[in-house]
ROVEX-374462 format. One line per field, with one value per residue (C-alpha): x, y, z; residue in one letter; residue number from 1. Coordinates in steps of 0.5 Angstrom, whole numbers, plus 500, padded with zeros to 3 digits. Layout:
<atoms>
x = c(X,...)
y = c(Y,...)
z = c(Z,...)
aa = c(a,...)
i = c(NUM,...)
</atoms>
This chain:
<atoms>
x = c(728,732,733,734,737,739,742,744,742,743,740,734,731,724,722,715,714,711,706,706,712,714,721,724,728,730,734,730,727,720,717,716,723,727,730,726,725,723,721,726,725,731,732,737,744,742,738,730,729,728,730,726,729,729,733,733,737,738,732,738,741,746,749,749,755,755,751,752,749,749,750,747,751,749,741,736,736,731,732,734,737,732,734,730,726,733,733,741,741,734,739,745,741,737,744,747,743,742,749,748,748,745,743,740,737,735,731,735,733,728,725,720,718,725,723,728,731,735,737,742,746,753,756,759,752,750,755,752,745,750,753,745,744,750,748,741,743,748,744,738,741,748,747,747,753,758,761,759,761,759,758,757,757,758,758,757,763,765,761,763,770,768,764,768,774,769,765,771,769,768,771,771,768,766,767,763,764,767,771,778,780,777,769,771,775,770,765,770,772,765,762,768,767,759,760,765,761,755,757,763,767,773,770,772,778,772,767,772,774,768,766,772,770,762,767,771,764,760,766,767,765,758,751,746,742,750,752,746,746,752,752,746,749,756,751,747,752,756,750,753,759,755,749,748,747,741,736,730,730,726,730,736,732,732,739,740,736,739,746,744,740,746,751,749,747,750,752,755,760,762,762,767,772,773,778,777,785,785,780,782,789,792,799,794,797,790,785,788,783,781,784,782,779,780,777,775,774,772,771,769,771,765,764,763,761,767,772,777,783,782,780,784,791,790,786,792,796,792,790,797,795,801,805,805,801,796,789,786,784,782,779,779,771,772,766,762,758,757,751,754,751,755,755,758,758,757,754,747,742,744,742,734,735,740,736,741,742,747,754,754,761,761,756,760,767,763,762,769,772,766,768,775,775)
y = c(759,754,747,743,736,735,740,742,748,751,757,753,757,754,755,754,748,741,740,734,731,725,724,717,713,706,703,704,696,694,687,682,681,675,675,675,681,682,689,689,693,694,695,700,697,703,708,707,708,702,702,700,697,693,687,683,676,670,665,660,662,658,661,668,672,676,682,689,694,701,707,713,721,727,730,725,720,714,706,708,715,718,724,727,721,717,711,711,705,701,701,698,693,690,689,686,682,679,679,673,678,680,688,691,699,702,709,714,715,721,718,715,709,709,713,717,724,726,733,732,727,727,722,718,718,716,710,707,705,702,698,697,693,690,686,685,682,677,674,673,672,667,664,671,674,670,675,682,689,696,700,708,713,721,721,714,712,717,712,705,705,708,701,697,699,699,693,688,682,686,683,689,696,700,708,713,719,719,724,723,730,734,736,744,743,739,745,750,746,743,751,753,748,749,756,756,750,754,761,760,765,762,763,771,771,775,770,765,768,769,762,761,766,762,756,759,762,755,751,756,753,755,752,752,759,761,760,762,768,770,766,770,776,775,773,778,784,779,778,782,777,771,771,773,780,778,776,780,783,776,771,775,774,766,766,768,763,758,759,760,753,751,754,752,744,739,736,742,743,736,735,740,738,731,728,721,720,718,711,711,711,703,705,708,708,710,704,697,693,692,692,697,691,691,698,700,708,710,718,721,726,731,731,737,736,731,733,728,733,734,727,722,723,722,717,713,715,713,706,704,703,705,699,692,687,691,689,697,700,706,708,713,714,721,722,720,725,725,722,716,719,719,727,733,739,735,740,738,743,737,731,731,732,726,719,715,713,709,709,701,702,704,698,693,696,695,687,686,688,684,678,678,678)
z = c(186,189,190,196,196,203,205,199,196,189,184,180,174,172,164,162,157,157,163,166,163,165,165,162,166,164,169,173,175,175,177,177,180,177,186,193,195,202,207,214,220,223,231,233,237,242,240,240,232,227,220,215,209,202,202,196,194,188,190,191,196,197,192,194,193,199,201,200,204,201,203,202,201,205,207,208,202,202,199,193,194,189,187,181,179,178,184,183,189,186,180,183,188,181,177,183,185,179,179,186,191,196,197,203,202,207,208,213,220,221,213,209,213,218,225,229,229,225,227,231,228,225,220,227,229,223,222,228,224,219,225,226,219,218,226,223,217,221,226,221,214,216,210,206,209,209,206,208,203,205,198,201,196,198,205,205,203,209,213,210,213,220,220,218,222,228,227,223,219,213,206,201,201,195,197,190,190,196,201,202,205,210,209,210,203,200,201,199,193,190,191,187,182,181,181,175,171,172,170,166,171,176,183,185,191,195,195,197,202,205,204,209,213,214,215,221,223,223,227,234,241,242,241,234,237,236,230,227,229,228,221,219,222,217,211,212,211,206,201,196,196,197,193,185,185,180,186,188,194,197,193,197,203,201,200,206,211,206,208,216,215,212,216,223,224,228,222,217,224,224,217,217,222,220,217,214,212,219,217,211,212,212,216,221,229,231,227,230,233,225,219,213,208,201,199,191,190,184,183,176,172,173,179,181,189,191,185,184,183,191,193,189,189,197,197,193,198,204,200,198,191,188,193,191,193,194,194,194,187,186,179,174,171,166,165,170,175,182,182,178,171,165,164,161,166,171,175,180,175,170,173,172,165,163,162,165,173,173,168,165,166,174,175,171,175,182,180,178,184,188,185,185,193)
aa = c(x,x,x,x,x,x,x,x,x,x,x,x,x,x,x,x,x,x,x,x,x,x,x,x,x,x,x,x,x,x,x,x,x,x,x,x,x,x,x,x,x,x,x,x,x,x,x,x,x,x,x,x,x,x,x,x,x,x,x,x,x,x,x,x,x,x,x,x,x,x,x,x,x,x,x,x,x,x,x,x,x,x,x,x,x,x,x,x,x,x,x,x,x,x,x,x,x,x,x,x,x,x,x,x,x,x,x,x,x,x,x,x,x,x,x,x,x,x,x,x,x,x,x,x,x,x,x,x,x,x,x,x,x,x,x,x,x,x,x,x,x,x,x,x,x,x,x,x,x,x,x,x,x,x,x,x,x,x,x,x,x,x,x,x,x,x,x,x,x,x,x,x,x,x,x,x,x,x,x,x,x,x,x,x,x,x,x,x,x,x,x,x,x,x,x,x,x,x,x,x,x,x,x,x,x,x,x,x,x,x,x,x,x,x,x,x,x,x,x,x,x,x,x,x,x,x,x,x,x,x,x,x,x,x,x,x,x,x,x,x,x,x,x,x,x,x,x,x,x,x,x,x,x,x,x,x,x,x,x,x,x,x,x,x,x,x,x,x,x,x,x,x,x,x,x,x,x,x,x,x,x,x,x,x,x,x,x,x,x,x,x,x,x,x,x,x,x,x,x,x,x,x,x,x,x,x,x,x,x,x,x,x,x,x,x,x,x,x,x,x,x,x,x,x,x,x,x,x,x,x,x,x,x,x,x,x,x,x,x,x,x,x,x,x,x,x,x,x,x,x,x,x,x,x,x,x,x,x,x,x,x,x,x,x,x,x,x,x,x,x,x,x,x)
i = c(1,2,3,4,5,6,7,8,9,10,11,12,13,14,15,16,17,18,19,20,21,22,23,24,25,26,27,28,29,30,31,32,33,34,35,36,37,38,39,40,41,42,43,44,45,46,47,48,49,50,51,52,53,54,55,56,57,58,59,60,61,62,63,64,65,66,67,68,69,70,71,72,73,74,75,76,77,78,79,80,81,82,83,84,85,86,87,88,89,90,91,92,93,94,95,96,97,98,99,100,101,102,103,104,105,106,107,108,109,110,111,112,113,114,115,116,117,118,119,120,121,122,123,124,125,126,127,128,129,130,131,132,133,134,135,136,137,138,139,140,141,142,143,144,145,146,147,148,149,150,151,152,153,154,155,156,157,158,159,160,161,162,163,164,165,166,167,168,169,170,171,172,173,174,175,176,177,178,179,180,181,182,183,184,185,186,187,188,189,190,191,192,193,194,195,196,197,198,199,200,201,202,203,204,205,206,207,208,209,210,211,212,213,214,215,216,217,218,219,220,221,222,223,224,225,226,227,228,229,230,231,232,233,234,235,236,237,238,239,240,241,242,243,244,245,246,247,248,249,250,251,252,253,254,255,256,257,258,259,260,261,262,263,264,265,266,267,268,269,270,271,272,273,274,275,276,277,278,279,280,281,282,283,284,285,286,287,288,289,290,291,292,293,294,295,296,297,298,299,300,301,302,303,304,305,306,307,308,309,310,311,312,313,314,315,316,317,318,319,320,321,322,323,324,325,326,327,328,329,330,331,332,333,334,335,336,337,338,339,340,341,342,343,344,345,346,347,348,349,350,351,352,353,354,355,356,357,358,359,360,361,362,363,364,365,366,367,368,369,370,371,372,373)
</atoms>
Protein backbone atom coordinates (compact mmCIF):
# COMPACT_ATOMS: atom_id res chain seq x y z
CA UNK A 1 0.00 0.00 0.00
CA UNK A 2 1.21 3.64 0.42
CA UNK A 3 1.51 5.97 2.98
CA UNK A 4 0.56 9.90 2.80
CA UNK A 5 1.95 12.29 5.36
CA UNK A 6 1.14 15.60 3.81
CA UNK A 7 1.87 15.56 0.58
CA UNK A 8 4.35 12.94 1.01
CA UNK A 9 3.70 9.64 -0.36
CA UNK A 10 5.80 6.64 -0.29
CA UNK A 11 5.70 2.63 -0.67
CA UNK A 12 4.40 0.91 3.00
CA UNK A 13 4.41 -2.73 3.16
CA UNK A 14 2.01 -4.10 6.11
CA UNK A 15 3.27 -7.41 8.12
CA UNK A 16 0.86 -9.34 10.17
CA UNK A 17 2.06 -9.37 13.95
CA UNK A 18 0.73 -8.10 17.26
CA UNK A 19 -2.85 -6.60 17.22
CA UNK A 20 -3.27 -3.49 18.94
CA UNK A 21 0.04 -2.85 19.83
CA UNK A 22 0.84 0.19 21.34
CA UNK A 23 3.58 2.14 20.35
CA UNK A 24 6.09 3.54 23.24
CA UNK A 25 6.82 7.12 23.14
CA UNK A 26 8.39 8.29 26.19
CA UNK A 27 8.84 11.75 25.62
CA UNK A 28 5.80 12.42 24.79
CA UNK A 29 4.54 15.02 28.34
CA UNK A 30 1.70 14.04 30.24
CA UNK A 31 0.11 16.45 32.70
CA UNK A 32 -0.04 17.61 35.16
CA UNK A 33 2.32 20.34 33.74
CA UNK A 34 4.74 22.06 36.09
CA UNK A 35 3.78 25.69 33.46
CA UNK A 36 0.39 27.20 32.38
CA UNK A 37 -1.19 25.88 29.60
CA UNK A 38 -3.43 27.66 27.86
CA UNK A 39 -5.83 27.24 24.32
CA UNK A 40 -5.66 30.53 22.01
CA UNK A 41 -7.91 31.30 19.11
CA UNK A 42 -6.08 33.44 16.68
CA UNK A 43 -7.70 36.02 14.09
CA UNK A 44 -6.10 36.22 10.89
CA UNK A 45 -4.34 39.45 9.81
CA UNK A 46 -6.55 39.35 6.67
CA UNK A 47 -7.92 36.56 5.74
CA UNK A 48 -11.29 35.38 7.63
CA UNK A 49 -9.82 32.18 9.29
CA UNK A 50 -8.74 31.51 12.96
CA UNK A 51 -5.98 29.75 14.11
CA UNK A 52 -6.07 27.58 17.05
CA UNK A 53 -3.46 26.77 19.12
CA UNK A 54 -1.50 25.89 22.62
CA UNK A 55 0.49 28.29 24.02
CA UNK A 56 2.26 27.19 27.21
CA UNK A 57 4.76 29.49 29.90
CA UNK A 58 6.62 29.29 33.32
CA UNK A 59 3.88 30.25 36.24
CA UNK A 60 6.13 33.28 37.01
CA UNK A 61 5.90 35.03 34.16
CA UNK A 62 8.28 37.59 34.98
CA UNK A 63 10.66 35.39 34.48
CA UNK A 64 10.02 34.38 31.06
CA UNK A 65 12.71 33.93 28.68
CA UNK A 66 10.72 34.67 25.45
CA UNK A 67 8.35 33.11 23.36
CA UNK A 68 9.09 30.70 20.77
CA UNK A 69 6.60 30.25 18.12
CA UNK A 70 6.96 26.66 16.26
CA UNK A 71 6.67 26.07 12.76
CA UNK A 72 5.49 23.18 11.08
CA UNK A 73 7.30 21.43 7.81
CA UNK A 74 5.05 20.57 4.86
CA UNK A 75 1.28 19.14 4.38
CA UNK A 76 -1.12 19.57 7.18
CA UNK A 77 0.59 19.01 10.51
CA UNK A 78 -1.45 19.92 13.71
CA UNK A 79 0.23 21.48 17.08
CA UNK A 80 2.36 18.91 17.97
CA UNK A 81 3.25 17.80 14.22
CA UNK A 82 2.07 14.24 14.97
CA UNK A 83 3.53 12.04 12.86
CA UNK A 84 3.12 8.14 13.77
CA UNK A 85 2.15 8.81 17.26
CA UNK A 86 5.47 11.05 18.04
CA UNK A 87 4.47 14.77 19.01
CA UNK A 88 7.92 15.99 18.03
CA UNK A 89 6.71 19.96 18.74
CA UNK A 90 4.57 18.54 22.17
CA UNK A 91 8.26 17.51 23.01
CA UNK A 92 9.85 20.57 22.16
CA UNK A 93 7.28 23.07 23.99
CA UNK A 94 7.41 20.90 27.26
CA UNK A 95 11.35 20.94 27.30
CA UNK A 96 11.34 24.53 26.41
CA UNK A 97 9.12 25.40 28.70
CA UNK A 98 10.36 23.99 31.51
CA UNK A 99 13.37 25.58 30.32
CA UNK A 100 11.70 29.59 31.11
CA UNK A 101 10.03 29.92 27.55
CA UNK A 102 7.11 30.55 26.53
CA UNK A 103 6.11 28.26 23.39
CA UNK A 104 3.03 28.85 21.05
CA UNK A 105 1.80 25.75 18.73
CA UNK A 106 -0.62 25.91 16.37
CA UNK A 107 -2.68 23.48 14.37
CA UNK A 108 -2.47 24.46 10.31
CA UNK A 109 -4.93 26.16 8.45
CA UNK A 110 -7.84 23.88 7.09
CA UNK A 111 -6.57 21.36 10.35
CA UNK A 112 -7.62 20.04 13.51
CA UNK A 113 -9.40 22.70 15.20
CA UNK A 114 -8.07 25.81 12.78
CA UNK A 115 -10.50 27.08 9.92
CA UNK A 116 -9.66 28.16 6.61
CA UNK A 117 -8.56 26.67 3.33
CA UNK A 118 -5.63 25.27 2.69
CA UNK A 119 -5.81 24.01 -0.92
CA UNK A 120 -4.47 27.11 -2.41
CA UNK A 121 -2.19 28.11 -0.16
CA UNK A 122 1.84 28.20 -0.96
CA UNK A 123 4.60 28.78 1.57
CA UNK A 124 3.88 32.85 0.99
CA UNK A 125 0.50 32.10 2.16
CA UNK A 126 1.30 30.17 4.80
CA UNK A 127 4.06 32.76 6.34
CA UNK A 128 1.27 35.18 6.83
CA UNK A 129 -0.70 33.04 9.57
CA UNK A 130 2.76 32.92 11.38
CA UNK A 131 2.75 37.01 11.00
CA UNK A 132 -0.89 36.47 12.31
CA UNK A 133 0.81 34.52 15.63
CA UNK A 134 3.25 36.46 16.13
CA UNK A 135 0.81 39.93 15.99
CA UNK A 136 -1.35 37.78 18.44
CA UNK A 137 1.32 37.06 21.02
CA UNK A 138 2.55 40.68 20.95
CA UNK A 139 -0.79 42.66 21.80
CA UNK A 140 -2.04 39.91 24.29
CA UNK A 141 1.15 38.67 25.85
CA UNK A 142 3.66 42.07 25.98
CA UNK A 143 5.20 40.53 28.90
CA UNK A 144 5.86 37.07 27.12
CA UNK A 145 7.53 38.73 24.20
CA UNK A 146 9.93 40.86 24.99
CA UNK A 147 11.90 38.50 22.97
CA UNK A 148 10.31 36.81 19.91
CA UNK A 149 11.76 33.47 18.24
CA UNK A 150 10.49 31.73 15.22
CA UNK A 151 11.87 27.93 15.49
CA UNK A 152 10.51 26.09 11.68
CA UNK A 153 11.33 22.85 11.01
CA UNK A 154 11.33 21.55 7.16
CA UNK A 155 9.26 24.19 5.21
CA UNK A 156 8.96 25.61 8.43
CA UNK A 157 12.32 26.73 8.56
CA UNK A 158 11.46 27.99 4.81
CA UNK A 159 8.66 30.11 6.54
CA UNK A 160 10.46 31.61 9.81
CA UNK A 161 12.98 33.97 7.65
CA UNK A 162 10.25 35.05 5.28
CA UNK A 163 8.27 36.39 8.64
CA UNK A 164 11.05 37.93 10.13
CA UNK A 165 12.26 39.62 7.39
CA UNK A 166 8.77 40.77 7.10
CA UNK A 167 7.61 41.52 9.97
CA UNK A 168 11.29 42.66 12.19
CA UNK A 169 11.45 42.78 15.91
CA UNK A 170 12.54 39.10 15.85
CA UNK A 171 15.54 38.00 18.21
CA UNK A 172 16.68 34.65 16.91
CA UNK A 173 15.44 31.95 14.39
CA UNK A 174 16.01 28.23 14.94
CA UNK A 175 15.80 26.72 11.14
CA UNK A 176 15.43 22.36 11.46
CA UNK A 177 15.85 20.64 8.56
CA UNK A 178 15.44 23.26 6.60
CA UNK A 179 15.80 23.91 2.89
CA UNK A 180 18.59 26.29 1.59
CA UNK A 181 18.32 25.67 -2.03
CA UNK A 182 15.46 25.60 -4.45
CA UNK A 183 12.47 22.98 -3.65
CA UNK A 184 12.82 21.43 -7.36
CA UNK A 185 16.47 20.24 -5.82
CA UNK A 186 15.03 19.26 -2.69
CA UNK A 187 12.51 16.91 -4.39
CA UNK A 188 15.03 15.57 -6.54
CA UNK A 189 17.59 14.94 -4.06
CA UNK A 190 15.46 13.53 -1.30
CA UNK A 191 13.82 11.04 -4.04
CA UNK A 192 17.23 9.97 -4.96
CA UNK A 193 18.31 9.65 -1.44
CA UNK A 194 15.07 7.54 -0.10
CA UNK A 195 15.18 5.29 -3.21
CA UNK A 196 18.62 4.47 -2.61
CA UNK A 197 18.57 4.00 1.33
CA UNK A 198 15.15 1.90 0.46
CA UNK A 199 16.84 -0.55 -2.19
CA UNK A 200 20.25 -0.42 -1.37
CA UNK A 201 20.65 0.82 -5.47
CA UNK A 202 21.90 4.64 -6.61
CA UNK A 203 18.93 5.98 -8.24
CA UNK A 204 18.85 4.84 -12.17
CA UNK A 205 19.67 8.04 -14.83
CA UNK A 206 15.91 7.24 -16.08
CA UNK A 207 13.95 7.70 -13.32
CA UNK A 208 15.94 10.73 -12.46
CA UNK A 209 15.30 11.93 -15.67
CA UNK A 210 11.90 11.71 -15.56
CA UNK A 211 11.50 13.03 -12.22
CA UNK A 212 13.00 16.20 -14.17
CA UNK A 213 10.64 15.67 -16.83
CA UNK A 214 7.54 15.99 -13.95
CA UNK A 215 9.15 19.04 -12.62
CA UNK A 216 9.48 20.92 -15.97
CA UNK A 217 5.99 19.50 -16.74
CA UNK A 218 4.44 20.88 -13.03
CA UNK A 219 5.98 24.57 -13.41
CA UNK A 220 4.74 25.65 -16.92
CA UNK A 221 1.84 28.33 -17.20
CA UNK A 222 -1.24 26.87 -17.08
CA UNK A 223 -4.08 26.12 -14.42
CA UNK A 224 -4.24 23.12 -11.94
CA UNK A 225 -6.83 21.12 -14.60
CA UNK A 226 -3.69 21.60 -16.90
CA UNK A 227 -0.92 20.44 -15.16
CA UNK A 228 -2.88 17.63 -14.11
CA UNK A 229 -3.74 16.19 -17.03
CA UNK A 230 -0.63 16.71 -18.69
CA UNK A 231 1.27 15.31 -15.34
CA UNK A 232 -1.20 12.18 -15.20
CA UNK A 233 -0.50 12.06 -18.95
CA UNK A 234 3.72 11.92 -18.53
CA UNK A 235 2.97 9.50 -15.50
CA UNK A 236 0.97 7.42 -17.24
CA UNK A 237 3.28 6.62 -20.17
CA UNK A 238 6.30 6.44 -17.75
CA UNK A 239 4.79 4.13 -15.09
CA UNK A 240 7.43 1.78 -15.72
CA UNK A 241 10.20 4.36 -14.90
CA UNK A 242 8.60 5.94 -12.16
CA UNK A 243 6.88 3.20 -10.34
CA UNK A 244 8.50 -0.24 -8.98
CA UNK A 245 7.66 -2.66 -11.53
CA UNK A 246 6.51 -5.24 -8.44
CA UNK A 247 3.16 -3.41 -8.25
CA UNK A 248 0.06 -4.96 -9.38
CA UNK A 249 -1.88 -3.39 -11.96
CA UNK A 250 -4.04 -1.56 -9.14
CA UNK A 251 -1.03 -0.33 -6.99
CA UNK A 252 0.11 0.74 -10.33
CA UNK A 253 -2.98 2.73 -10.91
CA UNK A 254 -2.41 4.40 -7.17
CA UNK A 255 0.75 5.40 -8.03
CA UNK A 256 -0.23 7.12 -10.46
CA UNK A 257 -2.79 9.32 -9.05
CA UNK A 258 -0.47 9.88 -6.24
CA UNK A 259 1.87 11.41 -8.59
CA UNK A 260 -0.91 13.65 -10.21
CA UNK A 261 -2.03 14.66 -6.89
CA UNK A 262 1.32 15.30 -6.12
CA UNK A 263 2.69 16.86 -9.02
CA UNK A 264 -0.13 19.38 -9.92
CA UNK A 265 -1.06 21.68 -6.43
CA UNK A 266 -0.80 25.28 -6.00
CA UNK A 267 1.69 24.47 -3.32
CA UNK A 268 4.29 21.82 -5.38
CA UNK A 269 4.68 24.76 -8.40
CA UNK A 270 5.54 27.33 -5.75
CA UNK A 271 7.55 24.98 -3.71
CA UNK A 272 9.45 24.18 -6.80
CA UNK A 273 10.43 27.42 -8.02
CA UNK A 274 11.43 29.22 -4.59
CA UNK A 275 14.42 29.96 -3.85
CA UNK A 276 15.04 30.70 0.04
CA UNK A 277 18.82 32.11 -0.57
CA UNK A 278 17.15 35.09 -1.42
CA UNK A 279 15.94 35.53 2.33
CA UNK A 280 18.31 33.94 3.83
CA UNK A 281 21.11 35.52 2.33
CA UNK A 282 22.73 38.19 4.96
CA UNK A 283 24.33 40.18 1.98
CA UNK A 284 20.93 40.46 0.41
CA UNK A 285 20.15 43.78 -1.83
CA UNK A 286 16.33 42.48 -2.13
CA UNK A 287 15.41 41.95 2.09
CA UNK A 288 16.58 45.72 3.53
CA UNK A 289 13.68 46.71 5.48
CA UNK A 290 14.84 44.28 8.35
CA UNK A 291 17.59 42.47 9.04
CA UNK A 292 17.97 38.67 9.00
CA UNK A 293 18.30 37.82 13.16
CA UNK A 294 20.69 35.81 14.77
CA UNK A 295 19.95 32.30 12.78
CA UNK A 296 20.88 28.76 14.31
CA UNK A 297 20.39 25.85 11.32
CA UNK A 298 20.74 22.41 12.38
CA UNK A 299 20.88 19.68 9.89
CA UNK A 300 21.26 15.93 10.70
CA UNK A 301 23.41 13.35 9.13
CA UNK A 302 20.40 10.95 7.90
CA UNK A 303 18.18 13.05 6.90
CA UNK A 304 16.90 11.79 3.82
CA UNK A 305 14.22 14.58 2.93
CA UNK A 306 16.62 17.76 3.33
CA UNK A 307 19.82 16.04 2.80
CA UNK A 308 22.66 18.05 4.28
CA UNK A 309 25.31 17.40 1.78
CA UNK A 310 22.79 19.79 -0.49
CA UNK A 311 21.62 22.10 2.22
CA UNK A 312 24.31 23.01 4.63
CA UNK A 313 27.58 24.31 2.69
CA UNK A 314 25.12 26.85 1.25
CA UNK A 315 23.32 27.96 4.04
CA UNK A 316 26.99 28.64 5.37
CA UNK A 317 27.66 30.61 2.77
CA UNK A 318 24.39 32.65 2.84
CA UNK A 319 24.63 32.88 6.77
CA UNK A 320 28.45 33.98 6.95
CA UNK A 321 29.12 31.47 9.61
CA UNK A 322 32.67 31.22 8.51
CA UNK A 323 32.94 35.47 9.00
CA UNK A 324 34.12 36.54 12.17
CA UNK A 325 31.92 37.99 14.49
CA UNK A 326 29.22 36.34 13.19
CA UNK A 327 26.14 35.42 15.49
CA UNK A 328 24.92 32.74 13.01
CA UNK A 329 25.60 29.05 13.56
CA UNK A 330 25.19 26.18 11.71
CA UNK A 331 25.29 22.55 13.34
CA UNK A 332 26.20 19.32 12.35
CA UNK A 333 24.02 16.47 14.22
CA UNK A 334 25.27 13.11 12.26
CA UNK A 335 22.92 10.91 13.52
CA UNK A 336 19.89 12.84 13.73
CA UNK A 337 16.80 12.12 11.03
CA UNK A 338 14.50 14.49 9.46
CA UNK A 339 11.89 14.38 11.79
CA UNK A 340 14.67 15.54 14.70
CA UNK A 341 15.33 11.35 15.88
CA UNK A 342 18.32 9.78 16.40
CA UNK A 343 18.34 7.13 13.38
CA UNK A 344 20.30 4.86 11.55
CA UNK A 345 18.82 4.88 7.88
CA UNK A 346 17.31 7.89 8.15
CA UNK A 347 14.38 6.94 5.61
CA UNK A 348 10.39 7.96 6.54
CA UNK A 349 9.47 3.84 6.93
CA UNK A 350 11.63 3.94 9.84
CA UNK A 351 10.51 6.67 11.76
CA UNK A 352 7.22 5.02 13.46
CA UNK A 353 9.59 2.31 14.73
CA UNK A 354 12.13 4.36 16.58
CA UNK A 355 10.99 5.26 20.31
CA UNK A 356 12.53 8.39 20.37
CA UNK A 357 10.84 11.77 19.38
CA UNK A 358 13.10 14.07 19.74
CA UNK A 359 17.41 13.53 19.96
CA UNK A 360 18.23 14.90 23.63
CA UNK A 361 21.21 16.60 21.87
CA UNK A 362 19.02 18.57 19.39
CA UNK A 363 17.07 19.86 22.37
CA UNK A 364 19.63 20.71 24.29
CA UNK A 365 21.67 22.70 21.18
CA UNK A 366 18.45 24.60 20.77
CA UNK A 367 18.44 26.01 24.69
CA UNK A 368 22.15 27.07 24.25
CA UNK A 369 21.64 29.23 21.28
CA UNK A 370 18.29 30.55 22.92
CA UNK A 371 19.98 31.47 25.84
CA UNK A 372 22.87 32.99 24.43
CA UNK A 373 20.82 35.80 22.76
Amino acid sequence: GEFRQGRFGTAMTLYRGLDGAKAYRPQTPVPPFPYEVEDVDIPHKSADITIVGTLTYPKETAHTKGTVILISGSGLQDRDETIFEHKPFAVLADELTRHGYAVLRCDDRNFGESTGDAALATTDTLATDIESELAFMRKHYPQLTKKVFLLGHSEGGIIAPIVARQIGGVTGLVLVGAPSVKGSEILLSQNAAIEEATTGQPQSPAKRAAMEELIRLATLPGDSTEVSKRIEAYSRANASILLPSELTEEMREQGIKLITAQMSNPWIKHFLTYDPARVLDIASAEYTKHPLPATLAIYGGVDTQVLQEVNMPLMKELLGVNGTGSRNKVVYLPEINHIMQRAIMGTPNEYGFLDETVAPELIQTIKDFLDSL
